[in-house]
C-alpha positions, 0 to 999 in steps of 0.5 A: 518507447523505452521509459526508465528512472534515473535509478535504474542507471545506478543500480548495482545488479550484484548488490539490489534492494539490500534494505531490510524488508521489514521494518516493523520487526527487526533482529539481527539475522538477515540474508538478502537473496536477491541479485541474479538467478537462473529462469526458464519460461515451460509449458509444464510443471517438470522440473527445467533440463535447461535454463533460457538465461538469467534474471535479476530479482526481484524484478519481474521477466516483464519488466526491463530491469530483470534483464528478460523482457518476456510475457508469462502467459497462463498455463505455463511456467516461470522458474527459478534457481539459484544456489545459496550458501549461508553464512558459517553461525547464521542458523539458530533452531530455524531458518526462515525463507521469506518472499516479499511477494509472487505474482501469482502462485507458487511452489518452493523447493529446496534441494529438490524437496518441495518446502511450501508454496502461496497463492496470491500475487500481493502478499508476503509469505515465509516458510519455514525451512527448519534445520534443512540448511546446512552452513558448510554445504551449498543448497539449490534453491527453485521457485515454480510460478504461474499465473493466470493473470485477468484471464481468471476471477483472481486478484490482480489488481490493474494488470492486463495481457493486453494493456491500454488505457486504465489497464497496464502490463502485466507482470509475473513472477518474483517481484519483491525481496526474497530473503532469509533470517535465522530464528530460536525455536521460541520467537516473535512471529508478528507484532500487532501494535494499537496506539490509543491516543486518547488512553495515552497508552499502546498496546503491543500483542506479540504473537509467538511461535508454537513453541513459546506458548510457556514464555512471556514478553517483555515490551520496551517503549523508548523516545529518543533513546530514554525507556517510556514505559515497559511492560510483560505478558503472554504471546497473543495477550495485549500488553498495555504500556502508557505514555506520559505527556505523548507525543502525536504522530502527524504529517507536520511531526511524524514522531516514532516512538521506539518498541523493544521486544524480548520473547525468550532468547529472541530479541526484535525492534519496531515503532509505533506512532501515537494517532488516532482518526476516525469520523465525527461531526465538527463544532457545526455539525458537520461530519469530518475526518479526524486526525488526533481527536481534531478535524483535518483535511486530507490532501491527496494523491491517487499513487498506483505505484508503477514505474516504468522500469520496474513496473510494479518493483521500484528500482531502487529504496529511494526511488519509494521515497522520492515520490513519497517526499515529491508530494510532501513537498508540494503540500500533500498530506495523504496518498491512496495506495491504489489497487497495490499492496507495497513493500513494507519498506514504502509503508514505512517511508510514510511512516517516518517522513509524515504521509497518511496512507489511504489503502486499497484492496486488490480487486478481481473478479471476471471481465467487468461489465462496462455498464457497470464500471464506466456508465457510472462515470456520467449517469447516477447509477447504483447498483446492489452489489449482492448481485454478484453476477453483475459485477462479475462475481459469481465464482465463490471461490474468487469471493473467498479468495477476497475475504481470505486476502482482505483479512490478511492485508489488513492484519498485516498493515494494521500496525502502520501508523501511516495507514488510516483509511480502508478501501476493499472496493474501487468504482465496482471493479469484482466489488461485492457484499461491501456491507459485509466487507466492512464489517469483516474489516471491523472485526480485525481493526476497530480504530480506522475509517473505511471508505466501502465503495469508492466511486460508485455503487455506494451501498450507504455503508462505512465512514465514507461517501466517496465521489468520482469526479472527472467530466462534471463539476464537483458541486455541493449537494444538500445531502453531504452529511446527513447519514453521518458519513464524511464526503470525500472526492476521492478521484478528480482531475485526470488532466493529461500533459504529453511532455516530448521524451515522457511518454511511454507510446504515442497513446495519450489517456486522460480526463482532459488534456492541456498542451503546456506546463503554463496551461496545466498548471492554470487549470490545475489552479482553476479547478481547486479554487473553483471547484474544490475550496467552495465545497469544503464548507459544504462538507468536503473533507477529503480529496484524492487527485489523479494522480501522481505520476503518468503510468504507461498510456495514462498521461495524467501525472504530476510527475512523468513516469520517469520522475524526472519532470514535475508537470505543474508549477510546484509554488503554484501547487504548494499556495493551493494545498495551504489555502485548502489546509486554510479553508478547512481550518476556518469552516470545520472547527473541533467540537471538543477540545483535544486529547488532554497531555497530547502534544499533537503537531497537527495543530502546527499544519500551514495556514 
């Protein structure tokens, strides 16, 4: 059946995701491009003589909302077009064309003239088109796609042309905002900003265009409007400003400091939050997830971020933060983003409302071995993930592709107060060389933990030792602890709930099915206080439910994939996460005090 959100009933096609897509820098020029564009689906890379209708991006031709409901296939083509008339004084020195994200590769052309292109499915990427735009002309605009899909070693994540199960349906196409900002030839490119909670000092590196190689930034911090500290250097040389009497940023007070950056006439604001994580052993020695130099449990929700309308473009700005503030409300105080790089504007939703971000990488790989990705789920299997074959990673193309990915999600989330957890790998699926995944990881961000194989195939490295649990019981091992690493379950539960009108087909997965909210909700809350509370003395420190919401035959959720239903008794839900927060409290005690002249809210958390 055809599943959609109560924002899809709302959306005003002409107008479509016009937030700012990037909230950790912004300036003033900015031109949204989404809204209607033309598409034609070919067979090859020709430009279309005729065009099969229209399509409403950023969504994808797969999902509901573009208004095309049709399947990219591999070897053929995805176009689009439209024609763009820019705003009479809004080129500067440069326009910049940005695309959130396009599933998989694609090339750009203006007006006929190729400008760029990207390959990867995830990640955002701008071209800068120059002065090639003209105010008082109109352009035409067209984006060639393909995608080879899980037909190949490339990234992915959990898309499959034929769906079921774990696997959903997969997309192509433009699936986030595409837009455009005009530039001085000497501007700010990125911001890679580093709070050092125990220092109390930020260090802001503004990295500049190639010609501001001669200028120098300045960087203002603010709080509530009145100036912190300042500060001025070189683009890419760290600017170093401390922060008296610092405020700490935490899921019970996600304070933001605010960032102004001047590089010659360019001017941009951003953010920062004062955290620190990390793992080190408690005041009974222990090891322990930290937030702000204390102990702190992280209560979590696995979030694969799909929806049925939009598939993996929410379909609308608030959509991200109803599902965000759901979970807050229930008393979670961490998501892991599953197998999905978002929008920057979800990242930013976390940032601001108070959730921790646990980060995967998009996995790929050739068809996984079943032995390999699901005999774990009931036998102690470990398998040495150098064997690349093994885990279908034989092609070092689709390695490469890997790394070069990896590298570049963490460069662009590494400023994200919310983010703190690293996942390059989930339960062996294209995992390989993890080992050296860390390490990659370390060389670009020193100040986060890493969990370097989730589920299995642990290969003893990282911050983390990361369990699956679904057909056993969690049960405490002597073990938990002793190589220095915290344990987390970081997936448990699965229990599915077929709620009449929710279901997205008559398929019901999940790791154990209840037949009534009342039912749902009583083993949800046997399963935390039998199973979960015992096991934090043991040395749990962290855990991930699965998960937030149904997706497509996964009827698993807390929520119904059209977010209209909660499936357990939120009071219920809410008296658990507290006395988790409680227990935790009471058996991993700091092992040195706080951070001196910290304000930290974490200490106010429910108890």
């Amino acid at each position: 059946m055809s599943l959609r959100t109560p924002w899809a009933d709302s959306l005003d096609r002409d107008a479509v995701l016009q937030e700012y897509p990037r909230p950790q820098l912004v300036r003033d020029s900015y031109l949204n491009l989404n809204g209607r564009w033309e598409y034609a689906i070919t067979d090859s890379a020709e430009h279309p003589v005729d065009w099969d209708g229209d399509i409403l991006v950023p969504f994808s031709p797969e999902a509901e909302l573009s208004g095309v409901g049709r399947q990219l296939l591999p070897g053929r083509h995805l176009w689009y077009r439209r024609t763009l008339r820019i705003p009479i004084g809004f080129a500067e020195d440069r326009v910049l064309l940005h695309f959130g994200a396009v599933d998989q590769d694609c090339v750009v052309y203006l007006d006929g003239v190729r400008v760029g292109g990207h390959s990867g499915g995830f990640l955002p990427f701008c071209i800068d088109l120059g002065s090639a735009l003209s105010d008082v002309a109109e352009h035409v605009l067209t984006v060639d796609v393909v995608d080879v899909s899980d037909t190949s070693h490339r990234s992915r994540g959990k898309q499959a042309l034929r769906r079921g199960g774990i696997w959903y349906t997969a997309q192509s196409g433009i699936w986030q905002t595409v837009w455009l900002e005009s530039v001085p030839a000497v501007h700010v490119q990125r911001l890679d900003i580093r709070p050092l909670l125990a220092d109390a000092t930020v260090e802001v590196t503004v990295i500049g265009s190639a010609a501001s190689t001669t200028a120098e930034a300045t960087v203002v911090l603010t709080a509530d409007g009145a100036v912190v500290s300042s500060g001025s250097g070189r683009p890419g040389e760290p600017i170093t400003l401390p922060v008296d009497d610092v405020r700490a940023w935490s899921p019970e007070d996600p304070y933001l400091y605010d960032l102004e950056v001047r590089l010659g006439t360019d001017s941009v604001t951003s953010y920062v939050g004062m955290r620190s994580v990390g793992v080190e052993r408690d005041g009974n020695g222990m090891p322990r997830l930290l937030l702000n130099g204390r102990p702190y449990f992280h209560a979590g929700v696995l979030d694969q971020g799909y929806w049925p309308d939009g598939l993996l473009t929410a379909p609308s700005d608030e959509a991200l933060i109803h599902d965000i503030q759901s979970m807050k409300e229930l008393g979670f105080t961490m998501l892991r983003k599953h197998i999905k790089v978002e929008s920057l504007r979800w990242y930013h939703h976390c940032d601001r409302l108070g959730m921790l971000v646990w980060q995967d990488m998009v996995n790929g790989g050739r068809r996984y071995n079943p032995a390999v990705i699901t005999a774990p789920v009931l036998l102690p299997v470990r398998i040495d993930d150098r064997r690349h074959r093994v885990f279908g990673r034989q092609d070092a193309a689709g390695r490469e592709e890997f790394q070069r990915e990896l590298a570049e999600t963490v460069t662009l989330l590494k400023s994200v107060p919310s983010v703190v957890v690293w996942v390059p790998f989930n339960e062996g699926w294209g995992q390989f060389d993890a080992l050296d995944a860390v390490e990659r990881i370390r060389s670009l961000d020193q100040d986060r933990v890493i969990d370097h194989a989730s589920g299995w195939h642990d290969q003893s490295g990282g911050d983390l030792r990361s369990l699956h649990v679904y057909f056993r019981r969690i049960r405490p091992a002597r073990s938990w602890g002793r190589d220095g690493r915290a344990v987390v379950v970081s997936e448990y539960g699965g229990y599915s709930l077929r709620l009449a009108g929710h279901a997205f087909s008559d398929r019901e997965f999940g790791y154990r099915r209840l037949p009534s909210v009342s039912a749902f909700t009583d083993a949800f809350a046997a399963l935390h206080r039998d199973e979960v509370l015992p096991a934090i003395a043991a040395g749990l420190s962290g855990i991930v439910y699965t998960q937030l919401a149904d997706v497509e035959d996964e009827l698993n959720g807390l929520l119904t994939a059209d977010r209209t239903v909660l499936k357990a008794d939120a009071g219920t839900v809410r008296t658990i996460t507290r006395e988790l927060a409680a227990r935790f409290s009471l058996v991993a005690p700091p092992n040195q005090p706080a951070h001196e002249g910290v304000q930290d809210g974490s200490q106010n958390r429910r108890a």
